[in-house]
C-alpha positions as CSV (number, residue, x, y, z in Angstrom):
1,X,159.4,43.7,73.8
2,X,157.7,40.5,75.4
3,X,155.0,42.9,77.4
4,X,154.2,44.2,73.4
5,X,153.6,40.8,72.0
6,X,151.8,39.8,75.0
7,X,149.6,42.9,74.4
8,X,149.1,42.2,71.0
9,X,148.3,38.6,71.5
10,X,145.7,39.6,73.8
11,X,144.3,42.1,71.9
12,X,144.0,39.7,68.8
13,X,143.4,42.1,66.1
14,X,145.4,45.3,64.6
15,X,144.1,47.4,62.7
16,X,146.5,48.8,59.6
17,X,146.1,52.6,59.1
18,X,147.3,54.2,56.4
19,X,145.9,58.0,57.3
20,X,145.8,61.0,54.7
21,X,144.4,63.9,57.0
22,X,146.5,63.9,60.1
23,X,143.6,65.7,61.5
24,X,142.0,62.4,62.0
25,X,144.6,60.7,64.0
26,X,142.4,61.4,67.2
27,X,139.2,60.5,66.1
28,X,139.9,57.9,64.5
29,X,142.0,56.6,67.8
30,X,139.6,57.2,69.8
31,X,136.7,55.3,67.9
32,X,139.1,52.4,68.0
33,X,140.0,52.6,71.6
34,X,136.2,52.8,72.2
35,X,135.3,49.7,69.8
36,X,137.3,47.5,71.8
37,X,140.6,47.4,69.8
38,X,143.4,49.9,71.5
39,X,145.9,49.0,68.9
40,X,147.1,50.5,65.7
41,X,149.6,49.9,62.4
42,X,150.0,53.1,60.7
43,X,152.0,52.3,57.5
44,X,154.2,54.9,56.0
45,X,152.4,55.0,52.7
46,X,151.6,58.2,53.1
47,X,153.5,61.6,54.5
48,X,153.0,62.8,57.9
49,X,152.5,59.1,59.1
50,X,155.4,59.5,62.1
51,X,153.0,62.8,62.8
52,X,149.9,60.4,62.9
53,X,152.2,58.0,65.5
54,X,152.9,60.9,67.9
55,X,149.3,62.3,67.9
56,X,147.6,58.8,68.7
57,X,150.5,57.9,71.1
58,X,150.0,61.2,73.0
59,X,146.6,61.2,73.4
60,X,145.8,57.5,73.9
61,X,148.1,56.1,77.0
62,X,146.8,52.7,76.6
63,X,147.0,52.7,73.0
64,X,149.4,50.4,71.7
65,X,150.7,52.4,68.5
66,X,153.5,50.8,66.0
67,X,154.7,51.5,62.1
68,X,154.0,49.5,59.3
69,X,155.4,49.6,55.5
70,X,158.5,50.9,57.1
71,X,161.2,50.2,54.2
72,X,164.6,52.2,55.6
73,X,166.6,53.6,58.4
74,X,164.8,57.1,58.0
75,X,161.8,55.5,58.5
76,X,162.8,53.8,61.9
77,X,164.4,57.2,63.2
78,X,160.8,58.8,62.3
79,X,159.2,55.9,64.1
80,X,161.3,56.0,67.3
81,X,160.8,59.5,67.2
82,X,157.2,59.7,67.4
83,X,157.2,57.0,70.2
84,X,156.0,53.9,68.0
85,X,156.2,50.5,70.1
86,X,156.4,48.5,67.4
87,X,158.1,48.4,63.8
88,X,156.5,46.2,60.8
89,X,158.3,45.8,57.3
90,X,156.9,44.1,54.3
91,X,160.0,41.6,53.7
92,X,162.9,40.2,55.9
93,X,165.4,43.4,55.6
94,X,168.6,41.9,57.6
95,X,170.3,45.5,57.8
96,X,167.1,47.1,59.3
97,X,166.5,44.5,61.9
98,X,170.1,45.1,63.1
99,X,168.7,48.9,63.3
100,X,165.6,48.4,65.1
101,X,166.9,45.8,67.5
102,X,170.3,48.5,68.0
103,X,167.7,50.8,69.0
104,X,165.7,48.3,70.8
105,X,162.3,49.0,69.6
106,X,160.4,45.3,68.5
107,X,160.5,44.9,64.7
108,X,158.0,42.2,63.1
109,X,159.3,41.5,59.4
110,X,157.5,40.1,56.5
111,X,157.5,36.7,55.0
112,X,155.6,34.9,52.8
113,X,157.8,31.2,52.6
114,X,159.6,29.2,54.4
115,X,163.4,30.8,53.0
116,X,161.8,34.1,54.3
117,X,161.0,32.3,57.5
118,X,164.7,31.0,57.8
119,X,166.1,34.4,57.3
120,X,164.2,35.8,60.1
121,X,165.5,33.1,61.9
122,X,169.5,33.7,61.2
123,X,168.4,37.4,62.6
124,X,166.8,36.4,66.1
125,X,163.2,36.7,64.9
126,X,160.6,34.9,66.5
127,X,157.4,36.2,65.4
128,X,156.9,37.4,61.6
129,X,154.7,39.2,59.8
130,X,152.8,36.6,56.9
131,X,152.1,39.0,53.8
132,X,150.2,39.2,51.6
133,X,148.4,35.9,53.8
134,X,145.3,34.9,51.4
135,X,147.5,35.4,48.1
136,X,150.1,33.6,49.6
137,X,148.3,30.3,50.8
138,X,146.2,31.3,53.9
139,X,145.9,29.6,56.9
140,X,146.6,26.6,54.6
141,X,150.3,27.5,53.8
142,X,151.1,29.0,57.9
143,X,149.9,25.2,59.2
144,X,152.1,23.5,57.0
145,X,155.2,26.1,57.4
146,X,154.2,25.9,61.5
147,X,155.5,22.6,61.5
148,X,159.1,22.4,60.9
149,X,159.6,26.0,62.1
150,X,157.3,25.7,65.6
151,X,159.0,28.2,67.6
152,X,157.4,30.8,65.1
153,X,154.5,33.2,65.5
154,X,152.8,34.9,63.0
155,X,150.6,38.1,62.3
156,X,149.0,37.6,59.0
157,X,147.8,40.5,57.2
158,X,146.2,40.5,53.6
159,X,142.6,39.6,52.6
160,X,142.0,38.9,56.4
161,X,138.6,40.6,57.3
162,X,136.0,39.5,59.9
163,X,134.8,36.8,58.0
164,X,137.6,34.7,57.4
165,X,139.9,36.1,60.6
166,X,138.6,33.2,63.3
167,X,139.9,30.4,60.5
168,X,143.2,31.7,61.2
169,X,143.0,32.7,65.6
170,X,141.8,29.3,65.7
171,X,145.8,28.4,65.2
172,X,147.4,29.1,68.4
173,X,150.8,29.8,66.4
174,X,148.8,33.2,65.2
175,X,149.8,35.8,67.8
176,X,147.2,37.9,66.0
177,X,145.6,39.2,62.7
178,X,146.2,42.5,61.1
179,X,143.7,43.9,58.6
180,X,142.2,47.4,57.4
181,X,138.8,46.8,57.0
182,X,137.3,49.0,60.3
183,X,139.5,52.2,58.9
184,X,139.2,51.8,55.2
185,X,140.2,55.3,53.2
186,X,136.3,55.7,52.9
187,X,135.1,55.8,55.9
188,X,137.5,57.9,57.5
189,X,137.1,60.4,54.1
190,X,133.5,60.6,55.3
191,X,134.8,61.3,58.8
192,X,132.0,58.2,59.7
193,X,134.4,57.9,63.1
194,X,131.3,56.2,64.6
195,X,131.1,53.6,62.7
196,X,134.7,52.7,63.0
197,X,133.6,52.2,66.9
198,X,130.8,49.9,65.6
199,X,132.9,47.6,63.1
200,X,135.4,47.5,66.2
201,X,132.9,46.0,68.5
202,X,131.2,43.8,66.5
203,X,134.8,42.2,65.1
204,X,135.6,42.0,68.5
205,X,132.3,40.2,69.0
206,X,133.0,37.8,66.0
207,X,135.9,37.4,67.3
208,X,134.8,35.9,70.5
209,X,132.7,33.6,69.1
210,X,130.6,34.8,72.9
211,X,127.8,32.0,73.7
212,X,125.8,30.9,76.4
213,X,127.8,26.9,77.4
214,X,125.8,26.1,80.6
215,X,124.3,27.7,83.3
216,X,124.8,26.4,86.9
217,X,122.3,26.1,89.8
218,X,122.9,26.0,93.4
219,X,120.7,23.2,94.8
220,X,119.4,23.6,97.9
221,X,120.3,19.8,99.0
222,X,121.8,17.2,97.2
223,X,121.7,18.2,93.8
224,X,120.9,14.2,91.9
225,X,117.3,15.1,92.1
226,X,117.4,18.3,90.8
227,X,119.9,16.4,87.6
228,X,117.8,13.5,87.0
229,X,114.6,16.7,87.0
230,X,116.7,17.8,83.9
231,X,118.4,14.8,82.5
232,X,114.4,14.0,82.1
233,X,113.5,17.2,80.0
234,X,116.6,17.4,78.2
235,X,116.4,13.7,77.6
236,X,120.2,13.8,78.6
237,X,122.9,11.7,80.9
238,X,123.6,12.5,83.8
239,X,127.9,12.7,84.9
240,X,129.0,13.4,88.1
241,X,131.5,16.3,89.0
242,X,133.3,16.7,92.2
243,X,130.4,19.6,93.2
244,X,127.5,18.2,91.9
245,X,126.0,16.8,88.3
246,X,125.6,17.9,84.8
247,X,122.4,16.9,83.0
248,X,123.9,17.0,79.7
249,X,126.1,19.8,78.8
250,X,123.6,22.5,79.6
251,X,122.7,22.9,82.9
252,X,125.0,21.6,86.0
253,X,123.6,21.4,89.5
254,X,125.4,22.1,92.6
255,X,125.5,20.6,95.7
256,X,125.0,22.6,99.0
257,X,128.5,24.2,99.5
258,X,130.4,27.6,99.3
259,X,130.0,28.2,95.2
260,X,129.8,31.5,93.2
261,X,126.3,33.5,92.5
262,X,123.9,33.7,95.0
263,X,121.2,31.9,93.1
264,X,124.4,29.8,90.8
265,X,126.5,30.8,88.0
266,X,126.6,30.9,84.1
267,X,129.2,29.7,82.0
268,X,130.2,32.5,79.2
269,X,131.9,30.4,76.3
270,X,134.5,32.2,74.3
271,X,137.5,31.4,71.9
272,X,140.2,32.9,74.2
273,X,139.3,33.7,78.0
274,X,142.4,35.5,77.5
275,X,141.1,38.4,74.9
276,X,137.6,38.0,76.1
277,X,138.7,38.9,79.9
278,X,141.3,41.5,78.6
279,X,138.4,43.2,76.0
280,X,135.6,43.2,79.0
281,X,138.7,44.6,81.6
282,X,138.8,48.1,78.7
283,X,135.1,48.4,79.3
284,X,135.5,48.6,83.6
285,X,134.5,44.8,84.5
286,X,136.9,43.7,87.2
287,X,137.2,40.0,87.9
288,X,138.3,37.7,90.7
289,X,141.4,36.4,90.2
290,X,141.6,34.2,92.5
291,X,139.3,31.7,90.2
292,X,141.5,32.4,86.9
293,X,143.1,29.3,85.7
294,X,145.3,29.0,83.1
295,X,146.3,26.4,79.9
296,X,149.6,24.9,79.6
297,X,150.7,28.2,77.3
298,X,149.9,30.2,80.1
299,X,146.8,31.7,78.8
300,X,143.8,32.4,81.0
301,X,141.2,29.7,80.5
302,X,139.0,30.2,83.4
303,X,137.7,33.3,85.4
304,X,134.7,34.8,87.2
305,X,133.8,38.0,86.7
306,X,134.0,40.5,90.2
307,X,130.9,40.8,90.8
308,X,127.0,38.7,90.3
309,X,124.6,39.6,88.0
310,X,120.9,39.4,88.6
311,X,122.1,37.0,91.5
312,X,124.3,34.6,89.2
313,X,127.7,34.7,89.0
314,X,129.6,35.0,85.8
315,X,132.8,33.4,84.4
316,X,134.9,33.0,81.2
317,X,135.6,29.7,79.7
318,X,136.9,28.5,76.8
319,X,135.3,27.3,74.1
C-alpha cells in the first residue's frame, strides 16, 4: 500500500473517470498514459465501471488503476475483482474500511472536516480523500485542519482544475490532486482521445512550474574573472561556492575541476524534482543517480539527467 501512495505522490495528479462506453477504456488509457499521467479513478457512477478497471489494468502494466464513488461491499468485491489498486469512497464508511483493509487493497475515504478527519483516524487512516475541496474551504480549510491533525495526507478532489491545482501541491501535506477535467464526458463522447494526451501534458507542464534557474559554465581557469565578466553585465554580486562563483542567481562559473557537461551544465527548476524526474523517466530519459540528493522527507531534490545535451549537462532542482 506504501509503494501505491508513493506512486501517486509522484505522479501528483489523478484523473477521475467516470466512463459510459466501455469501449473507450483503452483509448482513453492510453492517451493518458501517453500525456504523462499513468494513473486513473474510475468512479462507479456508471455500470460496467469494474469492466472499465479490468480493461485499463490489462492493457496498461504501468498504469496505476483504482475505484472511486465506491459506496458498498459489492462494490469492493467488483473492485478487487477487476484488479483495482486502490479504493476511494466519498465519506468515512467505518464498516467498509474494515472490508477493504480485510482484503488488503488501500482504501482512501472522504472527508470534508475535522470530525470526518478523526474518524478516519479511529480506523487506521492516514491519508484521506478532501471532498468536495473548493465547496468545502479549499486549500484554506486543509492548512488549518493540517495543523492539529499533521500526520495526515490529503487528495483533494472537487473544483480542482489546472488553474487552481499548484495552490494546493504547493502544501507538502497534499499527496496529490484528483480532478476530471482532461476526461470530461465530452470529450471522450467525441472520442477526441488526442486531446486528452494534450490536456495531460500540458497539466503536467503546469504542474511543474519547468523554468530555466541558472546555467553553469566550466571556466577554463579560475573562474573570478569570468564572475566579475558577468557580475558586470548583470550588474549583480558576486558569492562564492565551494566550485566556483555565482554572478547573481543566473549564471555560476566553475572552476577547473571534474564537473558535469562538457562545455557546463543548466539548472532545470521545477516544483518537485521528484514528479519532474519520475514524468521525464515515462518518456525514456535516464538519469545519474549517483548525483540525486534528497530533502529531509525523502524526496528527490537534486539529479542530472544521464546524458549531455548540446555539450551541457542537465539536472533537476527544486524550485
Amino acid at each position: 500500500m506504501k509503494e501505491i501512495l508513493n506512486k501517486i505522490q509522484s505522479i501528483g495528479i489523478i484523473p477521475v473517470l467516470e466512463i459510459e462506453n466501455i469501449e473507450d477504456s483503452i483509448e482513453v488509457a492510453k492517451a493518458l498514459c501517453d500525456g504523462g499521467l499513468p494513473i486513473v479513478e474510475v468512479t462507479f457512477r456508471t455500470e460496467g465501471a469494474e469492466k472499465a478497471i479490468k480493461i485499463m489494468s490489462e492493457n496498461n502494466k504501468d498504469m496505476i488503476v483504482g475505484a472511486g464513488t465506491v459506496i458498498n461491499k459489492e462494490q469492493v468485491d467488483l473492485a478487487v475483482a477487476a484488479n483495482a489498486q486502490f479504493i476511494v469512497s466519498p465519506g468515512v464508511n467505518t464498516e467498509i474500511i474494515k472490508y477493504c483493509k480485510e482484503k488488503n487493497i488501500l482504501i482512501i475515504p472522504g472527508v470534508s472536516n475535522a470530525s470526518d478527519i478523526e474518524a478516519a483516524i479511529s480506523c487506521g487512516i492516514e491519508v484521506v480523500k478532501f471532498f468536495p475541496s473548493e465547496l468545502s474551504g479549499g486549500i484554506k480549510m486543509i492548512n488549518a485542519l493540517s495543523a492539529p491533525y499533521n500526520k495526515i495526507k490529503f487528495i483533494p478532489t472537487g473544483g480542482i482544475n489546472e488553474n487552481n491545482m499548484n495552490s494546493y501541491l504547493e502544501n507538502p501535506k497534499i499527496l496529490a490532486c484528483g480532478g476530471s477535467w482532461m476526461v470530461n464526458k465530452q470529450i471522450i463522447k467525441a472520442k477526441e482521445f488526442t486531446k486528452i494526451k494534450e490536456i495531460c501534458k500540458k497539466t503536467v507542464s503546469k504542474m511543474l512550474c519547468m523554468k530555466i534557474k541558472h546555467i553553469g559554465i566550466n571556466a577554463e581557469t579560475e573562474g573570478r574573472s569570468v564572475a566579475e565578466e558577468f557580475a558586470s553585465l548583470l550588474q549583480s554580486d558576486i558569492s562564492e561556492t565551494p566550485k566556483g562563483y555565482f554572478a547573481g542567481s543566473l549564471i555560476e562559473i566553475m572552476n577547473p575541476g571534474n564537473h558535469k557537461g562538457t562545455k557546463g551544465h543548466i539548472a532545470l527548476g521545477v516544483s518537485s524534482s521528484s514528479r519532474a524526474k519520475r514524468y521525464f523517466e515515462s518518456l525514456g530519459y535516464k538519469f545519474d543517480e549517483t548525483t540525486t540528493t534528497y530533502d529531509v522527507n525523502g524526496y528527490v531534490n537534486f539529479v542530472y539527467f544521464k546524458d549531455e545535451f548540446a555539450g551541457f549537462g542537465v539536472h533537476l532542482v527544486n524550485n
